[in-house]
VOZA-919714 format. One record per residue (C-alpha): residue number from 1; residue in one letter; x, y, z. Coordinates in steps of 0.02 Angstrom, whole numbers. Each point is the difference from the previous one (the first is absolute). Last residue first. Layout:
// residues N
@i->NUM; aa->A; east->X; north->Y; up->Z
...
// end
This chain:
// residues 391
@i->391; aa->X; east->923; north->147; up->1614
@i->390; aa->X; east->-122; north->-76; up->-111
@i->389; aa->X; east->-66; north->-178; up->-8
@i->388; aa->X; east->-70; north->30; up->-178
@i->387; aa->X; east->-165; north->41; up->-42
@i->386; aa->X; east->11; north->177; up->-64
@i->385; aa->X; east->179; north->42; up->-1
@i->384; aa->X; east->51; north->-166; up->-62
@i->383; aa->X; east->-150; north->-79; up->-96
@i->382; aa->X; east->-40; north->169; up->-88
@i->381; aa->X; east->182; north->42; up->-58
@i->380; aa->X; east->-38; north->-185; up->-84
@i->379; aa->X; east->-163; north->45; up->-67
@i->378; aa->X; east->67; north->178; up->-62
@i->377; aa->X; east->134; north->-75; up->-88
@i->376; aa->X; east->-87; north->-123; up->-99
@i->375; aa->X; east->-128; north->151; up->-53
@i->374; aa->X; east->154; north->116; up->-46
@i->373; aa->X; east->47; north->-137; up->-124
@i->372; aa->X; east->144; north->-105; up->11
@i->371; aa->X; east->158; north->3; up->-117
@i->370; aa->X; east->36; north->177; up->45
@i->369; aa->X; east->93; north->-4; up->138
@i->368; aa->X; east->-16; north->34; up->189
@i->367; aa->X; east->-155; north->48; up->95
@i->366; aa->X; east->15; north->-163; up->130
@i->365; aa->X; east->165; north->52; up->42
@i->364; aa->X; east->11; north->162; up->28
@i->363; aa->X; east->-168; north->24; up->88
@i->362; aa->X; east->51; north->-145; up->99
@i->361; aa->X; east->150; north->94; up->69
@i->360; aa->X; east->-85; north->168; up->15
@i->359; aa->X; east->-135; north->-106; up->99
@i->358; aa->X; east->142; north->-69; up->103
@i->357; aa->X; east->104; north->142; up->33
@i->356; aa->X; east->-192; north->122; up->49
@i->355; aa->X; east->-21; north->-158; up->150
@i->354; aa->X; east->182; north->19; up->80
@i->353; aa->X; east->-5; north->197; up->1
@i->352; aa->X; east->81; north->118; up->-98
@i->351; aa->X; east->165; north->76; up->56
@i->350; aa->X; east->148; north->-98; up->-13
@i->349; aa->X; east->-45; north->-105; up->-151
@i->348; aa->X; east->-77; north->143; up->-87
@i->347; aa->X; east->139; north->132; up->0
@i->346; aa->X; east->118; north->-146; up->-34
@i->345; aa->X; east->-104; north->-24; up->-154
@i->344; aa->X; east->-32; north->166; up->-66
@i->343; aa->X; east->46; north->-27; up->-150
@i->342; aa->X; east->-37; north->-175; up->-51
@i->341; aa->X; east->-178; north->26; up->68
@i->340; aa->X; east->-9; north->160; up->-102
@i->339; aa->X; east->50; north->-90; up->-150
@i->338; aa->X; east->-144; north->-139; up->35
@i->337; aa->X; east->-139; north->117; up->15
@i->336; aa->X; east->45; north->95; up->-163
@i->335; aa->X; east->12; north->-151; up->-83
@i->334; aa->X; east->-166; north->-71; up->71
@i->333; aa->X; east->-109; north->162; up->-39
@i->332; aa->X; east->75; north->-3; up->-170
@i->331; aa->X; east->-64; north->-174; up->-44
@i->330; aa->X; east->-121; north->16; up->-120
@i->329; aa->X; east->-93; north->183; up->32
@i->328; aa->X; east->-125; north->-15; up->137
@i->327; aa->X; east->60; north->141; up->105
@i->326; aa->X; east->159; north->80; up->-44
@i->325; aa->X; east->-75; north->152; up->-9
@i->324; aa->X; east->-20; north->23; up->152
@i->323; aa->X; east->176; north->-3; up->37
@i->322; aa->X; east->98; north->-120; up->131
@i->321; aa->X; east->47; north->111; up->147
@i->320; aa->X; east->176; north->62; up->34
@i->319; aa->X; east->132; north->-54; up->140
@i->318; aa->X; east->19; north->56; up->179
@i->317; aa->X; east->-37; north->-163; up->111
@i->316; aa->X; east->-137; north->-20; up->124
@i->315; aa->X; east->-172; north->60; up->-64
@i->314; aa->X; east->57; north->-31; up->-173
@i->313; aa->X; east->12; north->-186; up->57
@i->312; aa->X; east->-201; north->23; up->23
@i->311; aa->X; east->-16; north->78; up->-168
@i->310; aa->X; east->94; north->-123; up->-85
@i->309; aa->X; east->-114; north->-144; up->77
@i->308; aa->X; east->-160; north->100; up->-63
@i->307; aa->X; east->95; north->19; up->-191
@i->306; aa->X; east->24; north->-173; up->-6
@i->305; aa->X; east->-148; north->-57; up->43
@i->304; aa->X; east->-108; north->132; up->-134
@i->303; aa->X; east->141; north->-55; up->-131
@i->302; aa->X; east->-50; north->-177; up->21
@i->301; aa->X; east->-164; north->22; up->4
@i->300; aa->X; east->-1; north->115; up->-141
@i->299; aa->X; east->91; north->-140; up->-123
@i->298; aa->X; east->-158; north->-112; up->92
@i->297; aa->X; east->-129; north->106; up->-81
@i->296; aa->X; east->89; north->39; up->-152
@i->295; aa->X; east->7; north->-202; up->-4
@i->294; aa->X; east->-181; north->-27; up->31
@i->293; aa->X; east->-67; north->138; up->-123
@i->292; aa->X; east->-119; north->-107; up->-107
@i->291; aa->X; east->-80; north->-67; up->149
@i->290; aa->X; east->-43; north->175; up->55
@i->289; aa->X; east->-104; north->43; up->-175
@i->288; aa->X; east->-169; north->-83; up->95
@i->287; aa->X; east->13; north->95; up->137
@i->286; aa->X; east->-46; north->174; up->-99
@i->285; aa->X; east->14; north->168; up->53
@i->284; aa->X; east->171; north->17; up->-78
@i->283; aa->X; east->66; north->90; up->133
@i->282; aa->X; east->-95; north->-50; up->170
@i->281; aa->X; east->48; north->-175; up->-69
@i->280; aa->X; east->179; north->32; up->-23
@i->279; aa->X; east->7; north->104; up->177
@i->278; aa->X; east->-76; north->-141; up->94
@i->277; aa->X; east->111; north->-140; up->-92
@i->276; aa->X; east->158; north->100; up->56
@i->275; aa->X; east->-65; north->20; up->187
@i->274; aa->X; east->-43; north->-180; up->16
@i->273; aa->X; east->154; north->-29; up->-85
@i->272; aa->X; east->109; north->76; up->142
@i->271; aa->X; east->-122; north->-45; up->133
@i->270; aa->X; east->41; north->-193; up->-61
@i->269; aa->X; east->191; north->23; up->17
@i->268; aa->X; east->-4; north->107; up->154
@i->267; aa->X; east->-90; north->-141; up->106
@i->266; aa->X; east->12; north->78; up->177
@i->265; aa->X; east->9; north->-136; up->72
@i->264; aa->X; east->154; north->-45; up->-77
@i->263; aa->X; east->96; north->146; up->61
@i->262; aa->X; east->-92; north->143; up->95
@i->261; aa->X; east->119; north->116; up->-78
@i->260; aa->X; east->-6; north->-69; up->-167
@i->259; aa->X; east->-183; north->55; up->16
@i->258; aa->X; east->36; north->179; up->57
@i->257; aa->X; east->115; north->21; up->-152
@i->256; aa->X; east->-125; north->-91; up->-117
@i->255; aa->X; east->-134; north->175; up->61
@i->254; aa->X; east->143; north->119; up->-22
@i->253; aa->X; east->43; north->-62; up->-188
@i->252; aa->X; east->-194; north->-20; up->-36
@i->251; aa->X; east->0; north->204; up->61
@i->250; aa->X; east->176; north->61; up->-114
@i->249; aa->X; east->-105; north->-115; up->-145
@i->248; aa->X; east->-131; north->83; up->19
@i->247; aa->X; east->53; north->178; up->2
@i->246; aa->X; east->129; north->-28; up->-142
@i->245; aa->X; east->-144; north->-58; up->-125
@i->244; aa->X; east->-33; north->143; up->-108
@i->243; aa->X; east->83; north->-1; up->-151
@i->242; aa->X; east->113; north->-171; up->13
@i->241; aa->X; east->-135; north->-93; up->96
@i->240; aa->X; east->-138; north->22; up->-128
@i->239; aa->X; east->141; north->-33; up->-130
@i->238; aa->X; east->31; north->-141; up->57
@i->237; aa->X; east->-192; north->-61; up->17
@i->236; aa->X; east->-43; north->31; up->-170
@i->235; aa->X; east->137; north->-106; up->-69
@i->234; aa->X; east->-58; north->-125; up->98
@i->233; aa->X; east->-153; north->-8; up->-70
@i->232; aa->X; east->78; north->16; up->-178
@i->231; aa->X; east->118; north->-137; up->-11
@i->230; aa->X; east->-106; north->-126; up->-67
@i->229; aa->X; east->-47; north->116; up->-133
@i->228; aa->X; east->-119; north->-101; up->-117
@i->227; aa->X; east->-118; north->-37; up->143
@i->226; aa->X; east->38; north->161; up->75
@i->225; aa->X; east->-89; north->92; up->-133
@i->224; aa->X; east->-168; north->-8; up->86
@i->223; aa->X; east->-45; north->176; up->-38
@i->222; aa->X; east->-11; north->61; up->179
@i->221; aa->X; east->182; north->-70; up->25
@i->220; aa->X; east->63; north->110; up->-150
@i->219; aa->X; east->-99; north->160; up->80
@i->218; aa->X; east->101; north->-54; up->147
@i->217; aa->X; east->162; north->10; up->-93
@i->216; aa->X; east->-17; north->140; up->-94
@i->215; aa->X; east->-68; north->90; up->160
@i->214; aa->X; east->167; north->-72; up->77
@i->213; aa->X; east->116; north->60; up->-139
@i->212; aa->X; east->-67; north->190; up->40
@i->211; aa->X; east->59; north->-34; up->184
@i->210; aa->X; east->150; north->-33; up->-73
@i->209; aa->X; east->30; north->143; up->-100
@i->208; aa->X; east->-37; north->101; up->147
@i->207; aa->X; east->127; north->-72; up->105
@i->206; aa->X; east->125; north->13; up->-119
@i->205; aa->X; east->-44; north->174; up->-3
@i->204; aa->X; east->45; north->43; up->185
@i->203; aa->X; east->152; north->-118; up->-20
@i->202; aa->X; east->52; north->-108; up->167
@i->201; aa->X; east->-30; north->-178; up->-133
@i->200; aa->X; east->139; north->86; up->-144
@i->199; aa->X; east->131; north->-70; up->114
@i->198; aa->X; east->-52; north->-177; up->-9
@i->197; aa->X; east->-3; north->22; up->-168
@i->196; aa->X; east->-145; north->-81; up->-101
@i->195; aa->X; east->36; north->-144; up->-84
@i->194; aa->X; east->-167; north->-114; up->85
@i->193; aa->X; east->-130; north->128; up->-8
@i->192; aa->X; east->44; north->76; up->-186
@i->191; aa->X; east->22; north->-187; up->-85
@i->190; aa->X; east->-189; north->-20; up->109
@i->189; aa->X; east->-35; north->149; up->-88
@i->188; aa->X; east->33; north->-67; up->-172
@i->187; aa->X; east->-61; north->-167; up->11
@i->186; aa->X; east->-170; north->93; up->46
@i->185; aa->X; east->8; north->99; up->-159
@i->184; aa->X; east->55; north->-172; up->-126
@i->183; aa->X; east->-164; north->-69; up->85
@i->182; aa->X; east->-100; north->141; up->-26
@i->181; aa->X; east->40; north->-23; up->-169
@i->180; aa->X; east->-43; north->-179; up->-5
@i->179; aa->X; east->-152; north->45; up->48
@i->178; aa->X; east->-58; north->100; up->-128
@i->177; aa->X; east->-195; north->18; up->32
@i->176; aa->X; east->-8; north->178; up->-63
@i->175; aa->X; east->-37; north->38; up->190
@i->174; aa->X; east->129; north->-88; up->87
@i->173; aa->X; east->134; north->76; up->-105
@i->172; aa->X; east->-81; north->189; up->14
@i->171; aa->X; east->21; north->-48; up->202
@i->170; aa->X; east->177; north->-45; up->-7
@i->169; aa->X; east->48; north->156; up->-96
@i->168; aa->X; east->-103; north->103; up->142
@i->167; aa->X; east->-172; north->73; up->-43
@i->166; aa->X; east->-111; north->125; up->77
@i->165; aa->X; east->102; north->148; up->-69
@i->164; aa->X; east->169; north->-51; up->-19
@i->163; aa->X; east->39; north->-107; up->152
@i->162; aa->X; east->208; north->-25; up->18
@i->161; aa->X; east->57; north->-192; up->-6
@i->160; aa->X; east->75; north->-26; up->-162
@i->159; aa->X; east->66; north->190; up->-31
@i->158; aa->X; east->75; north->-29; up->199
@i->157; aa->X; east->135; north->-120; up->-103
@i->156; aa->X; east->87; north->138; up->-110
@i->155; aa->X; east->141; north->-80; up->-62
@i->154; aa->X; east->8; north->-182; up->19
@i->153; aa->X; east->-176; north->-13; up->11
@i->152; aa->X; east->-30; north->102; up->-143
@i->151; aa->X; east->119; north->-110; up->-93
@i->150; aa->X; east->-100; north->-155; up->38
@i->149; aa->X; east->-154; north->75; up->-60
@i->148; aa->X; east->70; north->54; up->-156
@i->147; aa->X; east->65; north->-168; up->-33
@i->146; aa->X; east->-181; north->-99; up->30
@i->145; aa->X; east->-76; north->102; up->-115
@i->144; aa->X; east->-157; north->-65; up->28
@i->143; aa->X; east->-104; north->106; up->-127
@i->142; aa->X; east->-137; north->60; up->141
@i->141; aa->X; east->141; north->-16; up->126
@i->140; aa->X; east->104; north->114; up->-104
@i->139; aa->X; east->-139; north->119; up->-27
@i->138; aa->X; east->-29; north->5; up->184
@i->137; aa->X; east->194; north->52; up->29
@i->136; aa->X; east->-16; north->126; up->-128
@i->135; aa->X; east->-182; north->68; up->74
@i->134; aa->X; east->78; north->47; up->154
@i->133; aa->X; east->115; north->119; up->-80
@i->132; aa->X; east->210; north->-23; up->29
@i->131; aa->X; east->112; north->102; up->69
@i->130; aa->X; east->153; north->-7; up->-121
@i->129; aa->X; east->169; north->-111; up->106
@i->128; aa->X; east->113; north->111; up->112
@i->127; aa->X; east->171; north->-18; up->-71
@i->126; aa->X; east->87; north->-154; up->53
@i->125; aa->X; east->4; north->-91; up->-160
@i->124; aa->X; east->7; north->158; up->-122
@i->123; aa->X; east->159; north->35; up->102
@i->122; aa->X; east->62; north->-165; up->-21
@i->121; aa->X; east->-32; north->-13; up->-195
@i->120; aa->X; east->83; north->177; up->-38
@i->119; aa->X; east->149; north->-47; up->114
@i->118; aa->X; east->4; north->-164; up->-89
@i->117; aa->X; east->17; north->67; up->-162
@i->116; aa->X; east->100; north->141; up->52
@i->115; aa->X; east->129; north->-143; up->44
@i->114; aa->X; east->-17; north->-85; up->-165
@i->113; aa->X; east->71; north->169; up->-80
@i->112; aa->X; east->102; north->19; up->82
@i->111; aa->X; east->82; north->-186; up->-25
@i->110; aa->X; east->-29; north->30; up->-177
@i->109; aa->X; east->111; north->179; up->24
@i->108; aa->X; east->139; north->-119; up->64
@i->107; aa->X; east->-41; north->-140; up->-96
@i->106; aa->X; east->60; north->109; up->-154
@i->105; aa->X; east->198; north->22; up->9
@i->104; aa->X; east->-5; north->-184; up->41
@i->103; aa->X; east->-81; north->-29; up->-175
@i->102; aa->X; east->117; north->101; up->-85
@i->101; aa->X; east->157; north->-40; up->95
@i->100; aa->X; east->-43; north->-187; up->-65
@i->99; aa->X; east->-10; north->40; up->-183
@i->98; aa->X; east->160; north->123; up->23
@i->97; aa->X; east->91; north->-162; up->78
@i->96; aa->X; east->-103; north->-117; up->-150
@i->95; aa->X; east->88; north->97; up->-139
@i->94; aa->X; east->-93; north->15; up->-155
@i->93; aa->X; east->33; north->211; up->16
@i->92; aa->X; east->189; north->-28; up->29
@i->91; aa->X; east->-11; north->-108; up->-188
@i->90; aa->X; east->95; north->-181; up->-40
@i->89; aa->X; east->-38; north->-38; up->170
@i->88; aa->X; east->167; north->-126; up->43
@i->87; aa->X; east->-22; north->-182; up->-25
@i->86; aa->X; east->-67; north->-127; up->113
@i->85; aa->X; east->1; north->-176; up->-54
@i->84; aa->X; east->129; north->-73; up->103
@i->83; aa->X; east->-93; north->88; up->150
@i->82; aa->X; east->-170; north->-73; up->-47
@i->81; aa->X; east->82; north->-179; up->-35
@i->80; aa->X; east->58; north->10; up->172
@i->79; aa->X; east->-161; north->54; up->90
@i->78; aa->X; east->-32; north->186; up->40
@i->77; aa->X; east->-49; north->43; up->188
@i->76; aa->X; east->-198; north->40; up->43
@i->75; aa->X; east->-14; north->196; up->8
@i->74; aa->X; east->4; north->75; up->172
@i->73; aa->X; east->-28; north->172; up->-9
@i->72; aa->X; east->-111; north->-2; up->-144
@i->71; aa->X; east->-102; north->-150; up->47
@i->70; aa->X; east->-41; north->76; up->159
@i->69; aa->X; east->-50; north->160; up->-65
@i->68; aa->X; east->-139; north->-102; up->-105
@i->67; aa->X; east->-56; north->-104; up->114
@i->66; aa->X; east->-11; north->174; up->121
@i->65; aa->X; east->-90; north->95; up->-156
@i->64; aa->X; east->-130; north->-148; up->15
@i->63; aa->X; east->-29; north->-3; up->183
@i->62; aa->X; east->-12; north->184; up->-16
@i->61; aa->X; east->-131; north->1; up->-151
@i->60; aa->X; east->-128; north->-131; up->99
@i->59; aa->X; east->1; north->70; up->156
@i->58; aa->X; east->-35; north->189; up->-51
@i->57; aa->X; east->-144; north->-79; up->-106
@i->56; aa->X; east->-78; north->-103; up->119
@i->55; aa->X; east->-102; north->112; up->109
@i->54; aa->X; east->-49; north->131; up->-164
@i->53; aa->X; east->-55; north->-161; up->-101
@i->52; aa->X; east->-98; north->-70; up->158
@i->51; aa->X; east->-74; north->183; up->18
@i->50; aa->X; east->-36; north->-8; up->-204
@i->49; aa->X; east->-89; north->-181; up->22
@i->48; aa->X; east->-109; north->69; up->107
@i->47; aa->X; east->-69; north->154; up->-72
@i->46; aa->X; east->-26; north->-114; up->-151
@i->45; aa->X; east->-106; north->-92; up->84
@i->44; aa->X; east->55; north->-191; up->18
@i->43; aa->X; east->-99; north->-134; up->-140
@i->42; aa->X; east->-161; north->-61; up->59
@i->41; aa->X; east->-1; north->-208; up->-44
@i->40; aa->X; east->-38; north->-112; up->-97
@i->39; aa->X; east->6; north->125; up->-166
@i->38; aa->X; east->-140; north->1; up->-119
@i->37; aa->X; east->15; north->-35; up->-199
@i->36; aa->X; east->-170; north->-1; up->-98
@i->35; aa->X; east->35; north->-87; up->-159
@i->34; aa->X; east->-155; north->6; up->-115
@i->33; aa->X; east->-88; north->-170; up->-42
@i->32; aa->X; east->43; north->-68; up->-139
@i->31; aa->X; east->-191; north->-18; up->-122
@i->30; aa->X; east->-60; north->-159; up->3
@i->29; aa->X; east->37; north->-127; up->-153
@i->28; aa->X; east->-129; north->-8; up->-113
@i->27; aa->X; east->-101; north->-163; up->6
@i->26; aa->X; east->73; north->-150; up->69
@i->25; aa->X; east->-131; north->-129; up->-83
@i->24; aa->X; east->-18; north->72; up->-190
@i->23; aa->X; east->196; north->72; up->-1
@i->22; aa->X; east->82; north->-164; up->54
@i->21; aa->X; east->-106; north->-84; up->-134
@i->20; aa->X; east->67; north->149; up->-118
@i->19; aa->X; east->181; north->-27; up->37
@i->18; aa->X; east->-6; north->-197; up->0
@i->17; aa->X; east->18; north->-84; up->181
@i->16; aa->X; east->120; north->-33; up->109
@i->15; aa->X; east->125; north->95; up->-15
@i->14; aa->X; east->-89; north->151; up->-60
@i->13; aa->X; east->-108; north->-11; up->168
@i->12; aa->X; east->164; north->-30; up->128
@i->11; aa->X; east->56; north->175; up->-105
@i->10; aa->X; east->-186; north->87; up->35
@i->9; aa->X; east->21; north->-71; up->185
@i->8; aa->X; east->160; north->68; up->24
@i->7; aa->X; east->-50; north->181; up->-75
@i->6; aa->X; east->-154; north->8; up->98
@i->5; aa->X; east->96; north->-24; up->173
@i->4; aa->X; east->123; north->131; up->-47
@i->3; aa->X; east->-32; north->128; up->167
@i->2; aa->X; east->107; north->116; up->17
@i->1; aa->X; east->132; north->40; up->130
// end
């Protein structure tokens, strides 16, 4: 764009006025300035653009030789006036037969051809991504390249969380002051927390990595991002549990299991949380970021009850446990609980005791759905097994 301001007012001037009156009180007219063109916004790396152009490729030519077979094998039919019309090829080589046999006698090798394509683009896909150097992934943060980032992530996802010296991608963020980049980093290992594979949790090195994510995440804490990560207290806290908290929650599940035992009076609701809130607060270190966590707090109060009344039916009836890692992760806890109810029912109705059938009962019922929060449910399952009548 340039900037013509001085030629509109030097026209409006001439208009107006006579040429050399307009010249005595407008003066020269200023110099144009000189176009500087910027773009909005940061284009896609070339490095980038050519793995989207490898992915696609393949895709894009065999969709387009199959139009293309497809119209040869089953060509639209001829209206009247086109078959009145049609005349003998006055040459064999004009004729649209040897045309067609042409063309058909080529999608053959095209189709090959399209097929190493993908072969070539699948293979680069799954073949063990370059190792990359510390200092690329802190350049990118420097520059916020937002794309590489993401593709690390997707590819190599201990590069974002591995120290390097003294300094951890997270860390270098914090410390250059770009916050929103330590932002995009903590949406990425929460993304990591909540997809992993359940079977992945029993790994050796999955349970380094995530030890790793909770230094991240504490160091994040000890920042103060957690006002511009909602999520990242609680965040914390799974993965606390998921690399080294089987031994407390195996000894919270045998403490509730005592309580249901003792039925109302022995309050298993409120121990349950009492226990939850004591580990958060031994955790973090701080009180003050507990009200934040309410419903992880009362999604682990839930599972915690759940798994202490499974245990004591466990005692009873062959089945299998509910997993560890289960714990505090949406709803899994409950699904898990309420497909082993459903399978094991006779076993359960003819062997567990009239008390355990009544708290599995209201556990089932009062933990249902998804249209209340875990906090709802808690003060309900609270009012029955806590302060209810009892049986």
């Amino acid at each position: 764009m340039f900037n013509n301001a001085s030629l509109v007012v030097r026209i409006a001037a001439n208009e107006l006025e006579d040429e050399l009156e307009a010249r005595s009180t407008t003066g020269p007219p200023r110099e144009r300035p000189r176009s500087e063109p910027c773009l909005p916004a940061r284009l896609p790396t070339s490095g980038f653009l050519q793995r989207e152009a490898e992915r696609v490729a393949p895709k894009a030519v065999e969709a387009e030789l199959e139009r293309i077979r497809k119209a040869l094998e089953t060509p639209p039919p001829p209206t009247l006036q086109e078959a009145d019309q049609k005349s003998p090829p006055s040459s064999p080589t004009a004729s649209p037969k040897k045309k067609r046999k042409s063309i058909m006698g080529v999608l053959p090798t095209a189709f090959q051809a399209a097929k190493m394509l993908r072969t070539t683009s699948q293979s680069g896909e799954h073949r063990a991504w370059k190792a990359l150097e510390p200092y690329e992934i802190l350049r990118a943060i420097e520059r916020r390249d937002v794309m590489f980032l993401m593709e690390v992530r997707d590819r190599s996802f201990i590069s974002l969380v591995q120290k390097s010296g003294d300094v951890t991608p997270l860390i270098h963020a914090m410390r250059i002051e770009h916050t929103d980049m330590a932002i995009i980093l903590l949406g990425a290992f929460s993304r990591y927390i909540n997809n992993l594979p359940d079977e992945d949790l029993e790994k050796a090195e999955t349970k380094k990595l995530l030890k790793m994510l909770r230094v991240n995440l504490k160091t994040a804490i000890d920042f103060g991002l957690q006002k511009q990560q909602k999520d990242l207290m609680a965040s914390f806290l799974q993965t606390l549990i998921m690399s080294e908290g089987d031994s407390w929650i195996a000894l919270q599940t045998a403490d509730i299991a005592v309580a249901l035992r003792q039925g109302t009076e022995g309050k298993p609701v409120h121990n349950a949380q009492a226990a939850v809130r004591s580990f958060a607060t031994k955790s973090l270190g701080q009180a003050d970021f507990i009200a934040s966590l309410e419903d992880y707090i009362a999604n682990a109060t839930a599972d915690l009850v759940m798994m202490g009344a499974w245990s004591l039916v466990l005692q009873l009836v062959q089945g299998e446990p509910l997993p560890s890692y289960y714990f505090a992760r949406d709803d899994r806890v409950y699904r898990a609980f309420v497909e082993r109810l459903d399978r094991h029912k006779d076993a359960i109705q003819l062997k567990v005791g009239r008390r355990l059938r009544w708290q599995l009962r209201v556990m089932r019922a009062q933990l249902e759905g998804r249209s209340r929060t875990f906090r709802s449910k808690i003060e309900s399952l609270a009012k029955e097994l806590d302060e209810g009548e009892g049986v």
